[in-house]
C-alpha positions in Angstrom: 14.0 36.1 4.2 13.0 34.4 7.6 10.8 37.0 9.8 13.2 38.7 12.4 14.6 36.3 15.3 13.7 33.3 13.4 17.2 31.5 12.3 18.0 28.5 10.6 19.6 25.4 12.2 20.5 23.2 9.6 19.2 22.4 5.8 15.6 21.5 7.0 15.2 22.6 10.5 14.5 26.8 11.8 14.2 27.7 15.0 11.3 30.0 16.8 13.1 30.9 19.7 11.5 30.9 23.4 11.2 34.8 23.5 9.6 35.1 19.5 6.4 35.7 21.9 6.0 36.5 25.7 4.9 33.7 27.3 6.4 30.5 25.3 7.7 27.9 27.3 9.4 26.3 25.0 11.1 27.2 21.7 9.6 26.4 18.2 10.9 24.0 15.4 9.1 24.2 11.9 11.0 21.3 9.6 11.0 23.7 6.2 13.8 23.9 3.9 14.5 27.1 1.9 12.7 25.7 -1.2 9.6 25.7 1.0 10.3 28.8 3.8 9.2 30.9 0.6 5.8 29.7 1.2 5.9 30.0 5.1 2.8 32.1 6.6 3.7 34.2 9.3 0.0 33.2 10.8 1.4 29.7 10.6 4.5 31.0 12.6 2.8 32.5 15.1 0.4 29.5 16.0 3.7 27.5 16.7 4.9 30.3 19.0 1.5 30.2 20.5 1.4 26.4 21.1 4.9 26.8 23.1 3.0 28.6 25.5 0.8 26.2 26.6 0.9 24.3 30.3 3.1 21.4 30.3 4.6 21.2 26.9 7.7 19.2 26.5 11.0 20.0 24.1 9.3 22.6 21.8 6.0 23.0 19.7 7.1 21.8 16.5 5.8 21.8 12.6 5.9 19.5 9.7 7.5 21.0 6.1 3.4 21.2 5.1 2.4 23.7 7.9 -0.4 26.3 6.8 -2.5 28.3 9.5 -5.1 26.0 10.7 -8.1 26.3 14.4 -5.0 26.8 17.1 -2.5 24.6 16.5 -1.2 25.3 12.9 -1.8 22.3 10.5 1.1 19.8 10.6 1.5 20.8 14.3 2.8 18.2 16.5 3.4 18.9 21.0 3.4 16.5 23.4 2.5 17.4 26.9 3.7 16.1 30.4 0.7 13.8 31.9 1.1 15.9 35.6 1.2 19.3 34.6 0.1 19.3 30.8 -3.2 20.4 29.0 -5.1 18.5 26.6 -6.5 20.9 23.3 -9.1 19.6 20.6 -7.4 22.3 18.7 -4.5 20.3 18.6 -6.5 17.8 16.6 -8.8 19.4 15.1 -12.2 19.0 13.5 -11.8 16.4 11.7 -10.6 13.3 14.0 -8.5 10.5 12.8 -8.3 11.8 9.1 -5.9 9.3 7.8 -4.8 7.5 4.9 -5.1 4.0 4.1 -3.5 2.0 1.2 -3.7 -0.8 -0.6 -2.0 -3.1 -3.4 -2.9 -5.5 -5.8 -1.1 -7.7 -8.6 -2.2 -5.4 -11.1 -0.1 -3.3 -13.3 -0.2 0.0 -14.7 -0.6 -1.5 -18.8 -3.2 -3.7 -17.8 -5.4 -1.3 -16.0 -4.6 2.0 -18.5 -7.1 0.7 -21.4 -9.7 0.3 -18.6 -9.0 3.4 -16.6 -12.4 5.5 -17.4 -14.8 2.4 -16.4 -13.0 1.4 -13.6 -13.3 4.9 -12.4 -16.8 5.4 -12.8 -17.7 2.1 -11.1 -16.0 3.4 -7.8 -17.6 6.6 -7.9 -20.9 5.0 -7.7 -19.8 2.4 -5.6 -18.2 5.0 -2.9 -20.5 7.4 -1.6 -19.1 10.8 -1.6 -19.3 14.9 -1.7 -20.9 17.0 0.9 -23.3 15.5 3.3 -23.0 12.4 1.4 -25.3 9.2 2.9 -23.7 6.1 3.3 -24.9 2.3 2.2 -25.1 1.7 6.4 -27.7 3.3 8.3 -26.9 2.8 11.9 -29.1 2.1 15.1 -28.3 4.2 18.3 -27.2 0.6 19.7 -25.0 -0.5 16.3 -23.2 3.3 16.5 -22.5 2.8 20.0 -20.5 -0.7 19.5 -18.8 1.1 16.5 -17.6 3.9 18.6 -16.0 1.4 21.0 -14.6 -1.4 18.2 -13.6 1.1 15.9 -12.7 -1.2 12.1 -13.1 -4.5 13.9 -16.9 -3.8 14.5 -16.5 -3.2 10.6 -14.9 -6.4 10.1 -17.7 -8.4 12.6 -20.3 -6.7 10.2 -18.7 -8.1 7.0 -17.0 -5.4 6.0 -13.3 -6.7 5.3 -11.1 -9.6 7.4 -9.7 -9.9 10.3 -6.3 -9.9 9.3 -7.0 -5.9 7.7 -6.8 -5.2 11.7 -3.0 -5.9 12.3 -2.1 -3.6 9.8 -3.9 -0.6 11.1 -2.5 2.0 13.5 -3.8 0.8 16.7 -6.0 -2.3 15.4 -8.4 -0.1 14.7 -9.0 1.0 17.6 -8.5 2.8 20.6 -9.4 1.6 24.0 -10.8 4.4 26.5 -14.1 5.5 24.3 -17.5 6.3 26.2 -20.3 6.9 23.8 -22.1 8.1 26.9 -20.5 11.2 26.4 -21.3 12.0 22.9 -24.0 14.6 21.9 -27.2 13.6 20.5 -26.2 16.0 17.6 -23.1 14.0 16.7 -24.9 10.1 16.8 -27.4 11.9 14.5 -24.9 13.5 12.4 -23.3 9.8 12.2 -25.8 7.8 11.8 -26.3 8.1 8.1 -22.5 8.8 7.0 -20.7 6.0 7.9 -18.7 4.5 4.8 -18.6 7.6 2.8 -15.8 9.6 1.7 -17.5 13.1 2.1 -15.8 16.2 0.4 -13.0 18.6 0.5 -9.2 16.9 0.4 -10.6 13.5 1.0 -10.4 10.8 -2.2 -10.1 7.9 -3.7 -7.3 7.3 -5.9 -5.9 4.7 -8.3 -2.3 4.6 -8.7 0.7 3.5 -10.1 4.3 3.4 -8.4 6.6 4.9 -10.4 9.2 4.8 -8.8 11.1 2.8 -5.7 13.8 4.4 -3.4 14.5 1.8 -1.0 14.5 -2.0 -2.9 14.7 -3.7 0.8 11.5 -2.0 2.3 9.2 -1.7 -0.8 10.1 -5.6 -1.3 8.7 -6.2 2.7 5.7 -3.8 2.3 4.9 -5.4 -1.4 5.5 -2.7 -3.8 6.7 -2.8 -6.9 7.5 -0.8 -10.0 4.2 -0.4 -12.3 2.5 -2.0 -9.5 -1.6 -0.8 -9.4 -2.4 0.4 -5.5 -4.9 2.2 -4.1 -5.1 5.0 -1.5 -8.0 6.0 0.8 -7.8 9.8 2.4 -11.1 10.2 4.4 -11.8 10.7 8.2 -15.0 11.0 11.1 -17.4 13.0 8.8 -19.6 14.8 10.4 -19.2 12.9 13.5 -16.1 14.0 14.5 -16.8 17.5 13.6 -20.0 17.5 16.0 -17.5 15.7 18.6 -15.0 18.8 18.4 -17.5 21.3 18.5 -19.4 20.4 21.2 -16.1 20.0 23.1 -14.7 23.0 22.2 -17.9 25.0 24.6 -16.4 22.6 27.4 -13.0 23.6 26.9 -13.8 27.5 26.7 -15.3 27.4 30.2 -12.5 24.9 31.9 -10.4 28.2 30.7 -11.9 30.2 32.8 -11.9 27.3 35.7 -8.1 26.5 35.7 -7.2 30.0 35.0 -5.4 29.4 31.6 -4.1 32.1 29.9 -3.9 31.7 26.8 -2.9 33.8 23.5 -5.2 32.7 21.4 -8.8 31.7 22.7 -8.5 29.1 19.5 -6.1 26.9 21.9 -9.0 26.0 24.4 -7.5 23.6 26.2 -7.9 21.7 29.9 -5.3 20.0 32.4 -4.8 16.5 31.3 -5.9 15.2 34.6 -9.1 17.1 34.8 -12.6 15.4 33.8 -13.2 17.8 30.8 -9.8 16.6 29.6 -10.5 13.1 30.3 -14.1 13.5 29.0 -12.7 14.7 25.3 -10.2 12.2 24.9 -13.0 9.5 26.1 -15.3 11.3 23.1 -12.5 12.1 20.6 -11.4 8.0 20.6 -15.0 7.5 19.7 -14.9 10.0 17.0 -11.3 8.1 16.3 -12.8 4.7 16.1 -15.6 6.1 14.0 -12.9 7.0 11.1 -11.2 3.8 10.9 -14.3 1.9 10.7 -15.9 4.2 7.9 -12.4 3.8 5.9 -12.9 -0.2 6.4 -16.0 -0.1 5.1 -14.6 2.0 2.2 -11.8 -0.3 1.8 -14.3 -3.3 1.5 -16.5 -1.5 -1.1 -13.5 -1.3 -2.9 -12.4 -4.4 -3.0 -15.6 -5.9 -4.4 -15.9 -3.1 -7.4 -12.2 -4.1 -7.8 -13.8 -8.0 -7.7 -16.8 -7.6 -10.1 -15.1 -5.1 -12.8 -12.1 -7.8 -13.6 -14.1 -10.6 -13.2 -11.8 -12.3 -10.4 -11.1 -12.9 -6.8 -9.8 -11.1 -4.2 -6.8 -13.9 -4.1 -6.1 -13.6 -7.7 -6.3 -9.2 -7.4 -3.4 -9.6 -4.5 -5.3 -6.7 -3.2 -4.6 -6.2 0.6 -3.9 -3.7 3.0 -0.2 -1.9 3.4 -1.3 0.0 6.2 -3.5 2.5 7.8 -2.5 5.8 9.7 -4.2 8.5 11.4 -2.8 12.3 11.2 -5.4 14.0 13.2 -5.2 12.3 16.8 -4.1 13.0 20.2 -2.7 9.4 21.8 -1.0 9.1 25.2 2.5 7.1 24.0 5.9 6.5 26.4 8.6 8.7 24.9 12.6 9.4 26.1 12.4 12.5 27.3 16.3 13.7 29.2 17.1 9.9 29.1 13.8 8.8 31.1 11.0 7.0 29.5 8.2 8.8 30.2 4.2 9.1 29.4 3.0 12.2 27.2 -0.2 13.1 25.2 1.2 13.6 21.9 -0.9 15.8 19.4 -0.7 15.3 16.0 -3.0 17.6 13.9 -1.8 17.2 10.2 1.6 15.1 11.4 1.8 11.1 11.2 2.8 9.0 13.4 6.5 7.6 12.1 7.7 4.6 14.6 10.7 2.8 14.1 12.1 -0.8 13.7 11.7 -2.6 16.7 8.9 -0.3 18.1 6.3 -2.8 20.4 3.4 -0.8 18.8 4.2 -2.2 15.0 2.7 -5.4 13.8 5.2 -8.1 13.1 4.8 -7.9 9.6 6.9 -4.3 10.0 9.0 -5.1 13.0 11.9 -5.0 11.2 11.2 -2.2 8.8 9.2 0.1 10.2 6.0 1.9 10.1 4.7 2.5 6.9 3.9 6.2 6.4 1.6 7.1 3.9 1.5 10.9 2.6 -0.7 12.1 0.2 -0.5 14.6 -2.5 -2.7 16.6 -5.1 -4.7 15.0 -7.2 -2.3 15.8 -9.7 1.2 15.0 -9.0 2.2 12.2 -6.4 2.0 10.6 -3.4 4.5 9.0 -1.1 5.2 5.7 1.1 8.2 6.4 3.8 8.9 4.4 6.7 9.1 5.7 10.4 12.7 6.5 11.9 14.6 6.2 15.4 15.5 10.2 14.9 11.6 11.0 14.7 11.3 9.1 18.0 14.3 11.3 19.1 13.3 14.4 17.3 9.7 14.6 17.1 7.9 12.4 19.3 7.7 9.9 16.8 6.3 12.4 13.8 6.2 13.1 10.3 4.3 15.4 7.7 0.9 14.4 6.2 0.5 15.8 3.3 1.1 18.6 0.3 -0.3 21.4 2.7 -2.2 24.4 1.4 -1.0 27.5 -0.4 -4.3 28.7 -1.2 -7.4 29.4 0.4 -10.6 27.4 -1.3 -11.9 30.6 -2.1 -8.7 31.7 -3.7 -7.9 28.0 -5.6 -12.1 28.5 -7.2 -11.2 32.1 -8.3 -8.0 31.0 -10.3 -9.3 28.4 -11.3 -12.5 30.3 -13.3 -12.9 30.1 -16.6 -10.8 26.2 -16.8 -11.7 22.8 -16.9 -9.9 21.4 -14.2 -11.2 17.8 -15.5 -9.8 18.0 -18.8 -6.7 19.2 -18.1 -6.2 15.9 -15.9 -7.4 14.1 -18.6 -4.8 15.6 -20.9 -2.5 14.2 -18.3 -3.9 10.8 -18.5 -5.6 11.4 -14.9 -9.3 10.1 -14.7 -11.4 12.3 -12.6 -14.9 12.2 -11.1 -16.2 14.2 -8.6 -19.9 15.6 -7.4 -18.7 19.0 -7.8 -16.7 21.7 -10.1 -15.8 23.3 -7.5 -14.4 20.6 -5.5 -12.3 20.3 -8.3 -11.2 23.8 -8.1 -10.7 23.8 -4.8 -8.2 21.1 -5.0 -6.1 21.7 -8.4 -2.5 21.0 -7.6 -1.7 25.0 -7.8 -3.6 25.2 -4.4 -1.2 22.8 -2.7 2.5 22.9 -2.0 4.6 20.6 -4.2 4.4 17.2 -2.1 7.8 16.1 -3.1 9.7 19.5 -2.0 7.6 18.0 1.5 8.6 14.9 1.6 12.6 15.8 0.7 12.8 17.8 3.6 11.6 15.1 6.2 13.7 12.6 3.9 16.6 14.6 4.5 16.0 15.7 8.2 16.1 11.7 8.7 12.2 11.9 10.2 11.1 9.0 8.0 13.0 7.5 4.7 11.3 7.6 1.5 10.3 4.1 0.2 8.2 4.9 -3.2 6.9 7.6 -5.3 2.9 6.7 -6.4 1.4 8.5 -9.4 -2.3 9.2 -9.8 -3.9 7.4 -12.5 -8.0 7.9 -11.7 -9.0 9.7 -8.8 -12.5 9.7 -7.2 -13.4 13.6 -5.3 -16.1 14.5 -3.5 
């Protein structure tokens, strides 16, 4: 049963509506079917109600089918605000910036690789530097992390780490124009200096997978896929950078509170006017943190490659192993939407939501001009994960938006107490899923029980028309922190 007020508009869409809470501005959307409003917190509920309250918000405050409660904004939150009278919130992006997902294919199929599975596995984990407070391969100089935080994967690429045709298929090159290192903490380049390249812990991994299956023949032909086709996927973000980033920001934004006279209903939603220089000052230091992320996934990516290289015995060339694409899903981006029929420029928050652009959109490489953006969503490290393709109804919709991810049903706290007493390795293995990972409870933490089913996910923003599913990808050997 839906809380009281709350009512369903269609198959895949419920409405919060504009007086759920005093002060909202806008109504609420949360894209859930009834499969998944079972597992719908009411916490999660409320942070989209408290979103819709917020200065210059435009349509509604809205939320993915893999919303759990998250720092403000409710993971797979997604608001865009008017450039004039809107705020800017690093809770609307959270701590971890530019977490994304990158993947890549080879030539290599599912038989071939099978027989080979456990070696291949244990050559990336000690290739990949992960787990908590993991140390990269890199150690950066003040002056080398400053030209990182401005080039983002191309300084990555100028190092040696990858080509420079990985760039056009990543969500903005790579990088986003506007970052000043001058305004990053001493804390943060010393939190950074040491972690770049390294997958860290929690939800991010490596995996090696197979697709399984293919929806749409006429996009997985144009993105490369194929059935029993080996890929690999990337889930990792800023590290400890981008933590130290939001933290320190989140002190400025208290006070500028109190300086603009926000009210808000949450003090979580810390938050500025667009146009002010604390605003300005945490997008400058949050595109850092952003550029940060997609160089340390390049670097991952290039690490990759050459265990890939030196386990078969072959080249790069020969592996057909390149990039499909690269998305963020923690990022706030100024973007030109239709808003009433008039174009118009909004900061568009996306905290646990991916970006989903169209055919035709002037922000795609060629390579998907005609398709569409490749959207990459995740799942447990025991069931799936998905490629879709961005939509014209999510530019109508949802500013362009999609899920992430499987989304949480359990606490880590709660996933480690079920979990006591099994081997969460073995019962992968009995599944034919490889598994390393620096800690038990990492692998506890993460069992698929903790995490909503990512295909009940990905059917809802398949059938709400928000992206199109393009192919299903199993897990074969996956790499935790």
């Amino acid at each position: 049963m839906l809380p009281e007020k709350l009512k369903r508009l269609d198959e895949t869409r419920i409405e919060v509506p504009a007086d759920y809470k005093p002060g909202m501005r806008v109504k609420g959307i949360i894209y859930v079917d009834e499969v998944l409003e079972k597992e719908l917190e009411t916490g999660a509920i409320d942070q989209v109600a408290n979103v819709a309250t917020l200065p210059g918000i435009v349509n509604a405050s809205m939320a993915m089918p893999d919303i759990h409660s998250g720092y403000g904004f409710a993971i797979g939150g997604v608001a865009a605000f008017d450039l004039d009278e809107g705020i800017v919130s690093p809770g609307g992006v959270g701590y971890d910036i530019n977490c994304g997902v990158r993947l890549l294919r080879t030539n290599l199929m599912k038989n071939g690789v099978t027989p080979k599975l456990k070696d291949l596995v244990s050559v990336l984990y000690n290739e990949i530097p992960s787990g908590v407070g993991s140390k990269g391969k890199i150690r950066l100089t003040p002056d080398s992390e400053r030209r990182l935080m401005l080039s983002g994967a191309r300084w990555a690429v100028e190092e040696g780490y990858g080509e420079m045709s990985d760039l056009e298929r990543i969500e903005s090159g790579g990088c986003i124009d506007g970052a000043d290192p001058g305004l990053i903490s001493k804390k943060a380049y010393e939190r950074g200096r040491a972690q770049q390249g390294t997958l860290g812990s929690g939800n991010h991994f490596l995996e090696i997978q197979y697709v399984d299956e293919i929806y749409d023949e006429k996009s997985a032909n144009a993105i490369g896929l194929f059935e029993g086709q080996v890929t690999v996927m990337i889930h990792t973000g800023s590290r400890g950078f981008g933590h130290q980033v939001c933290t320190d920001f989140l002190e400025v934004m208290a006070r500028a509170v109190s300086k603009y006279k926000i009210e808000l209903p949450d003090r979580e939603l810390a938050c500025a006017p667009y146009k002010s220089p604390e605003a300005q000052d945490y997008l400058a230091a949050m595109r850092a943190a952003a550029n940060y992320a997609w160089a340390n996934r390049q670097c991952i990516m290039h690490w990759t490659r050459e265990a890939f290289m030196n386990f078969f015995k072959t080249t790069l060339r020969e592996l057909g192993m390149s990039l499909v694409y690269d998305v963020a899903h923690n990022i706030a981006k100024v973007e030109e939407h239709t808003v009433n029929g008039r174009k118009k420029k909004l900061v568009v928050h996306r905290k646990g939501a991916t970006r989903a652009f169209p055919p035709g959109h002037p922000d795609l490489p060629d390579a998907y001009k005609q398709t569409g953006q490749p959207v990459l969503i995740p799942g447990d490290m025991g069931r799936a994960s998905f490629v879709l393709i961005g939509t014209e109804k999510a530019m109508s919709e949802t500013f362009g938006s999609t899920c992430h991810g499987a989304g949480r049903v359990m606490s880590r706290h709660q996933a480690i107490r079920k979990a006591k007493g099994r081997a969460i390795w073995r019962e992968l293995e009995d599944r034919g899923i490889i598994v390393r990972s620096a800690g038990r409870e990492t692998l506890a933490e993460e069992m698929s029980e903790a995490y909503k089913d990512v295909s009940d996910v990905v059917d809802v923003v398949h059938k709400a028309g928000i992206s199109k599913k393009v192919a299903r990808l199993r897990p074969m050997g996956v790499i935790k922190g």
